[in-house]
N, C-alpha and C positions, 0 to 999 in steps of 0.2 A: 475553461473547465469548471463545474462546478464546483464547491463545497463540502468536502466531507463532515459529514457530522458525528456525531456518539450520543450514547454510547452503541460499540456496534460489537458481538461475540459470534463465535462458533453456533452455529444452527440457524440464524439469521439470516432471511432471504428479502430481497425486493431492491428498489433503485437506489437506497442508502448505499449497499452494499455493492451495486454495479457503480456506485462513484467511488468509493473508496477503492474497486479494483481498479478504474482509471490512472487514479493516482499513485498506485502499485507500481503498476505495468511502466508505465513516464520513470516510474524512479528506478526501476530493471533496466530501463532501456539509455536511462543518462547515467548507470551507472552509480548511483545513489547508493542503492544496494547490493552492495558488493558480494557477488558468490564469491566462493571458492575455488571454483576453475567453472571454465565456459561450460562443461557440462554438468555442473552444479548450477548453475545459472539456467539452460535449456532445460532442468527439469522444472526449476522454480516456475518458469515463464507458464509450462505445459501444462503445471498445476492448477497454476492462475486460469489460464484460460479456461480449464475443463469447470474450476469454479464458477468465473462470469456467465460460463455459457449458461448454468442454471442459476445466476441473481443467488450463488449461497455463500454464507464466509462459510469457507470449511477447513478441511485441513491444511490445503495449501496456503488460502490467505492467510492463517493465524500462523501459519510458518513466515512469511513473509510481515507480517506485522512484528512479531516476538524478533524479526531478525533489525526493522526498522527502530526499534525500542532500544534494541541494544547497542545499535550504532548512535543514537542517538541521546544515549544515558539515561533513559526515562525505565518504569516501571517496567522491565519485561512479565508479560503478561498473557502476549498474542490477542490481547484484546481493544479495540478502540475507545480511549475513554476522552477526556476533552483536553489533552496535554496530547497525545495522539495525532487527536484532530486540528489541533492548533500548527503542532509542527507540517505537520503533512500539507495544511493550506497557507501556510506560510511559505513552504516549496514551492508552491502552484501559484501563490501571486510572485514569487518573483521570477519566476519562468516564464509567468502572460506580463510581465512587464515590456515594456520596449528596450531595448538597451542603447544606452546613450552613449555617441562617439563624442 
């Protein structure tokens, strides 16, 4: 998986932001980001998607970002800045790691 980078906001469109929703979606999906009940979660996911399908952070990512921030003690903000980006590619290298028996 690539690299997310920053800074990345609300209105912002192109392949920054379709990698940043990669890394979204992976953390929905391992449970990273914890909904509230599975259907708090099945809207988040719905959001996501309706976002990536136009390359936009919009509402749903910055919902999804503001909800990673929080779990993760950092500025919530719903914005990608480089403490953001750090955390989040620091998930993604240890996930493409190998895991050693």
């Amino acid at each position: 998986m690539e690299k997310v980078s920053h800074p990345l906001k609300i209105g912002m469109q192109g392949t920054a932001v379709v990698r940043l929703h990669d890394a979204l979606q992976l953390c929905l999906e391992l449970g990273v980001l914890v909904a509230e009940s599975p259907r708090d979660r099945g809207q988040l996911a719905l959001g996501l998607a309706h976002d990536r399908a136009r390359a936009l952070y919009g509402d749903a990512t910055a919902t999804l970002v503001d909800r990673f921030q929080g779990e993760r003690r950092l500025l919530a903000n719903g914005e990608v800045d480089a403490a953001v980006a750090d955390a989040l590619n620091e998930l993604m290298r240890c996930w493409d790691s190998p895991k050693l028996h």
